[in-house]
C-alpha positions in Angstrom: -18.3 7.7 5.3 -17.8 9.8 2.1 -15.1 7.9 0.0 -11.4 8.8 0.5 -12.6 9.2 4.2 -12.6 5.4 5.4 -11.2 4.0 8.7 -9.5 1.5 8.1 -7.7 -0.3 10.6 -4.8 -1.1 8.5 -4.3 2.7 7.4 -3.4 3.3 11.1 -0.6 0.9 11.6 0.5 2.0 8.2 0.8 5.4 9.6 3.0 4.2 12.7 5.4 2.6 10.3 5.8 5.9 8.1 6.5 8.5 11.6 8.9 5.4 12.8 10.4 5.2 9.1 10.6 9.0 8.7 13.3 9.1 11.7 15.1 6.0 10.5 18.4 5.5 8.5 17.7 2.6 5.9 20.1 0.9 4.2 19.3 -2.8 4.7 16.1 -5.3 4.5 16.9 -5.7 8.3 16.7 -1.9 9.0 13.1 -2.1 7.7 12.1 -5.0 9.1 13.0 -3.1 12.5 10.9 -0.1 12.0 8.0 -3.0 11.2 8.2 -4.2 14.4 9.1 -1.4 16.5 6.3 0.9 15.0 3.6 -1.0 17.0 2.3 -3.4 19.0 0.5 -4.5 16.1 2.9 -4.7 13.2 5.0 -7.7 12.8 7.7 -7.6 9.9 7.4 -10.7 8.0 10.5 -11.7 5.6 10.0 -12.8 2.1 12.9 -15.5 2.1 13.2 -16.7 -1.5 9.8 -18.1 -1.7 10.1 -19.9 1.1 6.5 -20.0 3.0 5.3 -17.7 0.6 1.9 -18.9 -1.8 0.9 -16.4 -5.0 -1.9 -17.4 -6.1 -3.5 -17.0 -9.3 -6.5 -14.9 -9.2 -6.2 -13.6 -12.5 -6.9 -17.3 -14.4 -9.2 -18.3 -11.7 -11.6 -15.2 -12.5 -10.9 -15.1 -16.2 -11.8 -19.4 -16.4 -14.9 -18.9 -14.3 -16.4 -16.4 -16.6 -16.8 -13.7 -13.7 -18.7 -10.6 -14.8 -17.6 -7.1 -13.9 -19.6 -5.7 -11.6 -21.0 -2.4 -13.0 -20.5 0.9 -11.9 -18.7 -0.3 -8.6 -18.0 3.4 -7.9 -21.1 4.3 -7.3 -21.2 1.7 -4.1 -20.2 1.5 -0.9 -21.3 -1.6 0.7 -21.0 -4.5 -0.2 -22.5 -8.1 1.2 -22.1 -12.0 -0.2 -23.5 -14.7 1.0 -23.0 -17.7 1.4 -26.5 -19.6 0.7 -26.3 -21.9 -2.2 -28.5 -19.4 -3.9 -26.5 -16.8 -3.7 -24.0 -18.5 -5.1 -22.0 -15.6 -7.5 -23.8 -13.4 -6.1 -23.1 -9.3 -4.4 -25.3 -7.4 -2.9 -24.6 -3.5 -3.4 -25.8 -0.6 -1.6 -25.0 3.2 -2.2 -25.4 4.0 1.9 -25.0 2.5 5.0 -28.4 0.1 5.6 -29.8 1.4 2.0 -31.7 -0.5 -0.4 -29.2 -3.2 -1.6 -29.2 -3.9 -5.7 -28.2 -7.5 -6.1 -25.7 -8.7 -9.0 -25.1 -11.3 -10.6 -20.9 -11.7 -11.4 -20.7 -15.1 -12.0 -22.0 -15.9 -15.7 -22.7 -20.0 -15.4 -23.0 -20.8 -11.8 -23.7 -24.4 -13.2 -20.1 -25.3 -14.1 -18.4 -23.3 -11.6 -17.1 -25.6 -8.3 -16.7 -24.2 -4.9 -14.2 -26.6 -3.5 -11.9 -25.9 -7.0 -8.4 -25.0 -5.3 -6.4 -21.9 -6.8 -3.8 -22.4 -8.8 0.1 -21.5 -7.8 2.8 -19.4 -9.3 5.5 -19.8 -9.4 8.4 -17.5 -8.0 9.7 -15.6 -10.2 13.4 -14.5 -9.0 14.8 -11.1 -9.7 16.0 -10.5 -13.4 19.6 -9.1 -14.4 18.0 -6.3 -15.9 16.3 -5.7 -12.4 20.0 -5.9 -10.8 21.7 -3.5 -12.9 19.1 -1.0 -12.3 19.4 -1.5 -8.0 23.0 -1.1 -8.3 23.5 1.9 -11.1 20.1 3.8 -9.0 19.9 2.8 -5.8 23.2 1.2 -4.6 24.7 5.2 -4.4 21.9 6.2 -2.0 22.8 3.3 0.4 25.4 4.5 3.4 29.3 2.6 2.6 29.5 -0.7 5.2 25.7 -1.6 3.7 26.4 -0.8 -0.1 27.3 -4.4 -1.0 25.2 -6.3 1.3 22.0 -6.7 -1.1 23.4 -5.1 -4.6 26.1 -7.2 -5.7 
């Protein structure tokens, strides 16, 4: 398909949750997490409860430490294939069409130092700042309906 004009499973449960949401009154984390689950058979709200469960890991260092290369012109593509062969190890094959001729590049610079079974590293939570608080309660707080306005912006 021509880009913008994917199918993406995702992009239809996305679009349940926005005709659900666009009949909805929000004012709590609850309310949403209602229209999550009652916008499909496929959607399943799932709570971010102070960190609790939740694992963020840090892609930016693992990519920057490994020496990954950008992989040029990624526009241009629209498949994409790894493998998982020692050899092709760093490795992704590009093609501009469906079963076209696949250009092979090479992201990773020293595949010698580079360990497959290295775990990612964690961050840690960061909680939400005061400056973060003020702003919810000066900008948002006024849009939320009376009984709900002190439930989450204190």
């Amino acid at each position: 398909m021509i880009p913008g004009h994917t199918k993406f499973i995702c992009d239809s449960f996305f679009g349940h949750i926005k005709k659900t949401y666009r009949n909805q009154k929000v004012n709590t984390v609850d309310d949403i997490e209602d229209i999550v689950n009652n916008s499909s058979k496929g959607n399943e709200g799932l709570r971010y409860n102070g960190g609790i469960g939740w694992k963020w890991f840090d892609f930016q260092n693992f990519f920057s430490k490994n020496n990954f290369i950008n992989l040029p012109h990624i526009t241009k593509y629209h498949h994409f294939r790894f493998s998982n062969l020692s050899e092709d190890l760093g490795k992704v094959y590009c093609s501009k069409n469906s079963g076209g001729v696949e250009i092979c590049h090479k992201l990773l610079r020293d595949d010698n130092n580079f360990n497959i079974n290295e775990k990612l590293d964690i961050l840690d939570v960061m909680h939400i700042s005061e400056e973060r608080k003020k702003y919810l309660y000066q900008k948002i707080r006024q849009h939320i309906e009376d009984p709900y306005k002190d439930v989450y912006y204190l």
